[in-house]
FIDREN-446826 format. One record per residue (C-alpha): x, y, z; residue in three letters. Coordinates in pm, whole numbers, plus 50000, padded with zeros to 5 digits. Example, Ala and Ser with C-alpha at 12.3 -4.5 7.8 and 13.67 -1.06 7.14 Angstrom:
2
512304955050780ala513674989450714ser
This chain:
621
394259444231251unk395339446431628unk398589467331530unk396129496631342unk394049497131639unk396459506531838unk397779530231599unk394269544031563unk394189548231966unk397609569431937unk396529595831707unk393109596731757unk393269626132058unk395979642431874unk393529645731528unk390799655431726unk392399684031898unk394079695631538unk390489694731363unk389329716531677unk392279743731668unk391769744031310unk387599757731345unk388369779731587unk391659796531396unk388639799031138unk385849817431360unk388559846031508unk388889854131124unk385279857831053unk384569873031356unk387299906431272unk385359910630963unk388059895030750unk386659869430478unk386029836930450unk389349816630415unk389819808130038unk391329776729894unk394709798829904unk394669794330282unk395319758530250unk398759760230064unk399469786330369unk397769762830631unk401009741130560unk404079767330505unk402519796130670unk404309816630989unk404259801831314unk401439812131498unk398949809631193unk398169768731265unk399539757030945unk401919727631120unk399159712231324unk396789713630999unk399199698530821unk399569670631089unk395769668831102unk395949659430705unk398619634530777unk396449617031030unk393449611530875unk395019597330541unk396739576230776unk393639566630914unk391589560330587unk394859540130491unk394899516030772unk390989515930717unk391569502130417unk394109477730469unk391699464130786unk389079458330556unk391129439330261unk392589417630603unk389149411030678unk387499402830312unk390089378430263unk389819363430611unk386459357630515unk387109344430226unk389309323130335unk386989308730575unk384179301330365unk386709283530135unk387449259530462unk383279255530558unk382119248030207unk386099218130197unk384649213030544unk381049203030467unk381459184130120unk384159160630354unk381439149930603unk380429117630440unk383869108330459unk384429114130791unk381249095130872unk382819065430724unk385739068530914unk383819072231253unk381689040731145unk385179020431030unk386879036131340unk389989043131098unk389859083131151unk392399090031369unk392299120031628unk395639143631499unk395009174631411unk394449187431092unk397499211331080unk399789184431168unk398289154230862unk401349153530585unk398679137230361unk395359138330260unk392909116130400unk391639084330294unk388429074730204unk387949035930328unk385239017030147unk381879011830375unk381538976330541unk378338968430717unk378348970131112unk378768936831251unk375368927931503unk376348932231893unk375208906332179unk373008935032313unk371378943531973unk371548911931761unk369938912031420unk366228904031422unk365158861131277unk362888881931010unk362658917330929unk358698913030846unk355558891830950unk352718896930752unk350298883831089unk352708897331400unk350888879331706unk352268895232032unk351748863232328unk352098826432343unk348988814232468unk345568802032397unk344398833632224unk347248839631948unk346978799331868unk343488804631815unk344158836331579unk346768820231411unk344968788131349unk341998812231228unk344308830030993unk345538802830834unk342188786230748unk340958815830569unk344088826130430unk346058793930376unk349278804630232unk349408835530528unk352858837930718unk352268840431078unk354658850731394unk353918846131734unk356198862631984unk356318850532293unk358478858732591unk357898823032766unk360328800732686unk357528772832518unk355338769132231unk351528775832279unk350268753532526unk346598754132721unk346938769533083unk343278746433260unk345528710733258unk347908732333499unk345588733933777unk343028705133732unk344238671333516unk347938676033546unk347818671233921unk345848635133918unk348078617433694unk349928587233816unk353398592633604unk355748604933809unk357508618033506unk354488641633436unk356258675933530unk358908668633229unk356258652232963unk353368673033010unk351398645632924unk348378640833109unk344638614333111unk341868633833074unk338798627533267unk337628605232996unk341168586833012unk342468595732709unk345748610232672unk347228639032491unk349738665232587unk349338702632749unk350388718432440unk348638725332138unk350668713931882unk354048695831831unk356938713431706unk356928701231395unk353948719331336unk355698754931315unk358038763131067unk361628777731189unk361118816831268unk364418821531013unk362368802130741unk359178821530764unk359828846530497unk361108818630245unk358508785230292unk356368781929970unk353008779330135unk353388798530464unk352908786530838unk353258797631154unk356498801631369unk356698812931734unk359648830531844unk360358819332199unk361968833332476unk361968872832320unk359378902132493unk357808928632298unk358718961632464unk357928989932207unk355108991931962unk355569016431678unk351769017531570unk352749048531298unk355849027931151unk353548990931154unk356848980431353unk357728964531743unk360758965531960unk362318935032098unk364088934032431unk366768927732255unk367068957532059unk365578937131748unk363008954731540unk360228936231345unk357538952331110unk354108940931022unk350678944730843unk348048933231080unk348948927831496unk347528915931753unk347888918532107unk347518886432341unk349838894532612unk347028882032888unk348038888033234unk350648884233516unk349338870533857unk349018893734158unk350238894134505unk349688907834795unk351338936934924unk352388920535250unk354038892535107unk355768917934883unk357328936735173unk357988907335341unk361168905035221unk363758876435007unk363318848435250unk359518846135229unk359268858934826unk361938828034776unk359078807834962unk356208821234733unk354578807734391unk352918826434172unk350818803333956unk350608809133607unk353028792533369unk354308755033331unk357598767733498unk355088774533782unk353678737433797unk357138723533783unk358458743934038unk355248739334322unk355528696234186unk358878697534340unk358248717334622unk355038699534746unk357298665534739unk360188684734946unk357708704235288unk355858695335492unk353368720935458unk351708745135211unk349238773735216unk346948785234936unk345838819134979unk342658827734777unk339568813434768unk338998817334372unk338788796534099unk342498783334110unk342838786534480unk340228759034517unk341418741234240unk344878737234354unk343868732134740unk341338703734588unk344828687134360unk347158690234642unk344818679234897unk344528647734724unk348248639934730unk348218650235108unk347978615935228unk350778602634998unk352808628035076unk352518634235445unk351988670935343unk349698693035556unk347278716335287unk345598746435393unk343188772135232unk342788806035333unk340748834635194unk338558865535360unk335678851035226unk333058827635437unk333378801735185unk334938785034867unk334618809834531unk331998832234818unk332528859834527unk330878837934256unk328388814234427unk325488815434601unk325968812934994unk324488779735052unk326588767734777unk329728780334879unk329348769135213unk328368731335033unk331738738934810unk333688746635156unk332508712835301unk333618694034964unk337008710134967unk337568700035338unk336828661335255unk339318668035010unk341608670635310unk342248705535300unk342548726335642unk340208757735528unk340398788935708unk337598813935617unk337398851935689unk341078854135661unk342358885735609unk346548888335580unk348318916335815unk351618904635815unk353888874735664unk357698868735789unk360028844935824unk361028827236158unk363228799636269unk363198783435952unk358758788635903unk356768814635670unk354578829535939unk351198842635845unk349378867736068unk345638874236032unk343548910136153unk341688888336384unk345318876836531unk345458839636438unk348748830336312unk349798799636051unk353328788236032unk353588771935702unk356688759435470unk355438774335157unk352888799234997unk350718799234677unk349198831734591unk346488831634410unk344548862834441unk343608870234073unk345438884833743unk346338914333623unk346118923033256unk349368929733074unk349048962332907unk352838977332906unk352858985532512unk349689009132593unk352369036532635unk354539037332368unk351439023032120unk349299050932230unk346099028332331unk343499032832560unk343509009032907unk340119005833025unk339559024133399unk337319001733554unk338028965433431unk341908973333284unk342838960632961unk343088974632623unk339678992232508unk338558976832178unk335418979631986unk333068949931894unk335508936631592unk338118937331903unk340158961631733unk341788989431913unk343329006631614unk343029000931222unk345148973631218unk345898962731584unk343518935231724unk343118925532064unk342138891232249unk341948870532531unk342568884132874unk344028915832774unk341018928532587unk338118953832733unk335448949732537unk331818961532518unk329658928232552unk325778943932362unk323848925232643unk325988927832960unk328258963132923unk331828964932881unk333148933233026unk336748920733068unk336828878233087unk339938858533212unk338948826333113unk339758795832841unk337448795632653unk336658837132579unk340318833832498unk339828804832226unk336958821032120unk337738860532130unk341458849531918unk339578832931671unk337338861431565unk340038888231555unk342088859431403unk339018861131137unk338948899231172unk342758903131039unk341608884730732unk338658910430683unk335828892530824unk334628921431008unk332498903631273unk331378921331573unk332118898831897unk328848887332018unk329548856432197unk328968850832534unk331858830932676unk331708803932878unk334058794333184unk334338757833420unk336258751433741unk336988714833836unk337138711334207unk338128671234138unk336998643433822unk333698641734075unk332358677534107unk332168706633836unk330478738533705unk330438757133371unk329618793133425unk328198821933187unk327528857633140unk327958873133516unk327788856733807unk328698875534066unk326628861434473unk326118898834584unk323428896334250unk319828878734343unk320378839334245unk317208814234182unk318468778634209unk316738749134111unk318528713634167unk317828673734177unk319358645834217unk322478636634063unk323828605733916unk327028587133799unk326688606533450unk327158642833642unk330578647033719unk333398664933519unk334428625633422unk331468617733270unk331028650233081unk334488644332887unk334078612632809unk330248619932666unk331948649932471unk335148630732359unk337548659932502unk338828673832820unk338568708332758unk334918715632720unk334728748132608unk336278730432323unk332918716232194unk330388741332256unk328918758231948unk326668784931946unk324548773031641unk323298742931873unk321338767632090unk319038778231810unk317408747131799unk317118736332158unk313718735532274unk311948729132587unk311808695332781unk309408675432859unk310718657133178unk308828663833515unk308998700333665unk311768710133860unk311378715134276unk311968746234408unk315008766234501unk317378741734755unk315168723834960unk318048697735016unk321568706235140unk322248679334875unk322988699334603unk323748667834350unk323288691434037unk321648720233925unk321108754733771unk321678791533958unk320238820333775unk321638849633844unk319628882233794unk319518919833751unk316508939333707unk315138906133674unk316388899933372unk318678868433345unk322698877533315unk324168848433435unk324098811733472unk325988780933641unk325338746433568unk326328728433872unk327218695133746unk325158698133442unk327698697933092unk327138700832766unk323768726032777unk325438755732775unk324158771632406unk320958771732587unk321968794032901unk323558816132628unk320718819832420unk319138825432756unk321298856932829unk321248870432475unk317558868432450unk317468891432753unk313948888332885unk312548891033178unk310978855833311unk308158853033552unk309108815833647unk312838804733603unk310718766533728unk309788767333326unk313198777233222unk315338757033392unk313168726333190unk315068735532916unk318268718733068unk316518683633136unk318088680633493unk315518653933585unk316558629833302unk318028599833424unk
């Protein structure tokens, strides 16, 4: 093709100026008058006289046959080129699966075609071989996928299985143990006398029996890799592996592990991860090394040990679990030789929740406890100096301390919202659901995680025990088809000690108006007493909301009015908003809560909480 190119480039001038001396030889002729040059002037166009342009006609005839010959030959070159090549594409394409074997075998080798004296081998398919960084998934299917370890997926599991006893349940957890309930962490676990109790987990409740911090024993699941093949179903838990991708179109989730597992009905019970503060963040490896988080039993173990090794520890937050854990660890100060303190930008003990004059009683209470309380601490700075955590305040006091406990709240896990496409509520965080606590058609949520929309109080988001017990159980119910809207109204406690307690419900929050009314108390109201009346140490566990139906009004003498006595023995805070009941805490009063939730999900307005508060019989002895 090249070589008549060239050719072509040659003669191409040389035909053109021909073709041009012949019309002109042409015109002179018809311009003398002469006629029109016949056929006959053809044969003479070759052999006539010189002068007459017969040679370079004849060399013009030459060329362009030449030229429609090598025309000719370009284009048979080029039809068989073609052909050629789509001979090779269509060899080319039907050997792909082949060499997709090879690649997958790695037997295809990398010579080049030209120089292979054979033809290539097939090799039969073998199955890759699982990798440490993707290993193949325990089961490739849960019926009931539960995504968290704690108190919410028990509950939904245990649910499950009573209405659908022969269901196969997973729970995936990324802790490394089996369910277990998160209160005993920061109240019971810290008063018991075995010194073994950070390995057993075995603790006396406040009405001195014993049982262990987790749910069931392990004989109670069945092995993850024997789900899909026990007769009757169970439940396994999967320890020790994180969810990281939720495929809500394919009904399947992503291990960390590269594992993938598929299901029918999910639900998400991730709960939370504690915060911290900023400052303590940027404070660097030597103070974070010198910080707890407390959440998990690896947290409990770890702050055990440490407490036995310093000589001093600070609890920052005021909160529930702040005064908890300054209350435990203040009474093991003495034994210990180990200085406690409390700080928190608040004027007194859980300021946020309770009424003034009862935080500032609560303050007091924590202080006998033997706890060194700073109030209206605010954090600037944390470092680390000569062998001390030092804490700077705004107000430019300064506590040198061995080790820190932060405990400043929780923040809902809600990673899979991403790739799972859900909505994360705004204003409270967590995962959006509707009253069945589902947040798509078959993806539940419960327990700390979940936003819901409570039909008395708003959209509400509750980090406590027994919402998650409760909440887990009706989506648990709700996976099953129930279809019950959430309606209860969740109850929460905080322990400050076996002598003083509270059960909370609804919202109480102290910048809301509060009406107290209180009386004396007596050996039957403390957190000891209350367990052993009820038989368990978790109380949440024995409240049922059938009981407030049929509670009616006392006849005992009528209550006092709001604190007249800074001896606030026990008692009941309403807590108000647009004078309409929303909250309530029994201060050392157990075991009436169906009535303050009746209370709230009545929803009327009172003109003398004196005649309500006779439903909870605070003046019997």
């Amino acid at each position: 093709m090249l070589k008549c190119r060239t050719v072509w480039k040659k003669l191409a001038p040389l035909a053109r100026n021909s073709s041009t001396l012949c019309h002109q030889n042409a015109k002179r002729a018809v311009l003398r008058n002469e006629k029109r040059p016949g056929l006959l002037q053809r044969a003479q166009m070759s052999a006539g006289p010189s002068g007459g342009g017969g040679t370079d006609n004849t060399l013009y005839y030459v060329l362009v046959g030449a030229t429609c010959l090598g025309g000719a030959v370009y284009a048979y070159s080029t039809l068989r080129g073609d052909k050629q090549r789509y001979q090779d594409r269509i060899s080319e394409i039907a050997s792909r699966p082949n060499k997709a074997t090879q690649e997958q075998t790695e037997i295809q080798t990398a010579a080049p075609e030209a120089t292979k004296a054979a033809a290539p081998v097939t090799p039969t398919p073998a199955p890759a071989a699982p990798t440490e960084s993707t290993p193949a998934p325990v089961l490739e299917h849960a019926p009931y996928l539960l995504i968290g370890g704690g108190t919410a997926s028990f509950a939904a599991a245990r649910s499950i299985r009573a209405r659908d006893p022969g269901a196969r349940v997973l729970i995936i957890t990324d802790e490394p143990d089996l369910p277990y309930m998160r209160p005993p962490l920061s109240k019971e676990l810290w008063f018991s006398d075995d010194p073994e109790v950070t390995e057993s987990l075995r603790f006396k409740q406040w009405n001195g029996k014993e049982r262990s911090i987790y749910f069931q024993p392990p004989s109670f699941y069945v092995d993850p890799t024997e789900l899909a093949k026990v007769e009757n179903g169970g439940v396994a838990v999967l320890t020790g592996r994180k969810v990281v991708h939720m495929d809500v179109r394919g009904n399947k989730v992503r291990l960390q592990d590269g594992a993938e597992i598929s299901y029918d009905k999910c639900l998400i019970a991730t709960g939370g991860v504690p915060r911290n503060l900023q400052v303590i963040e940027r404070a660097g490896d030597e103070v974070m090394q010198r910080t707890t988080l407390f959440r998990k039993i690896e947290d409990f173990k770890s702050l055990g040990k440490v407490s036995r090794e310093i000589k001093s520890v600070t609890i920052v937050g005021g909160g529930f679990l702040g005064s908890e854990l300054a209350c435990a660890l203040g009474r093991r100060s003495a034994d210990l030789d180990l200085e406690v303190i409390q700080m928190y930008p608040e004027k007194g003990n859980m300021g946020k929740v309770l009424p003034e004059y009862l935080s500032n009683w609560t303050t007091a209470k924590v202080r006998k406890e033997g706890v060194r309380v700073i109030t209206d601490a605010v954090v600037k700075n944390v470092s680390f100096k000569n062998g001390k955590v030092e804490i700077k305040l705004k107000d430019g006091r300064t506590v040198k301390t061995d080790h820190i406990v932060a405990a400043v709240g929780l923040e809902p896990s809600v990673e899979l919202a991403k790739s799972a496409g859900l909505e994360v509520d705004s204003d409270f965080g967590g995962y959006r659901v509707n009253a069945e606590l589902q947040a798509r058609s078959n993806i539940w949520v419960a327990g700390d995680a979940a936003c819901f929309y409570d039909i008395k109080l708003g959209r509400r988001r509750v980090e406590h025990h027994d919402h998650a017990v409760v909440s887990g159980r009706l989506a648990g119910e709700n996976m099953t088809g129930a279809n019950k809207p959430y309606w209860h109204q969740s109850m929460f406690w905080s322990d400050l000690g076996p002598d003083v307690g509270y059960e909370a419900i609804g919202i109480v929050d102290s910048s809301l108006p509060t009406v107290g009314v209180f009386a004396k108390a007596t050996a039957k109201d403390t957190p000891k007493a209350a367990a052993e009346k009820s038989g368990t140490g978790i109380r949440s566990e024995s409240e049922t909301e059938a009981v407030a139906v049929s509670v009616k009004a006392g006849t005992a003498t009528p209550p006092s009015p709001t604190h007249q006595t800074d001896d606030y023995g026990k008692g009941v805070i309403f807590y108000l908003r647009d004078k309409v009941v929303v909250g309530v805490v029994l201060w050392n009063v157990f075991n009436r809560m169906p009535i303050a939730r009746k209370i709230i999900k009545d929803g009327e307005e009172h003109a003398d909480l004196n005649e309500v508060a006779k439903l909870f019989n605070i003046h019997e002895d």
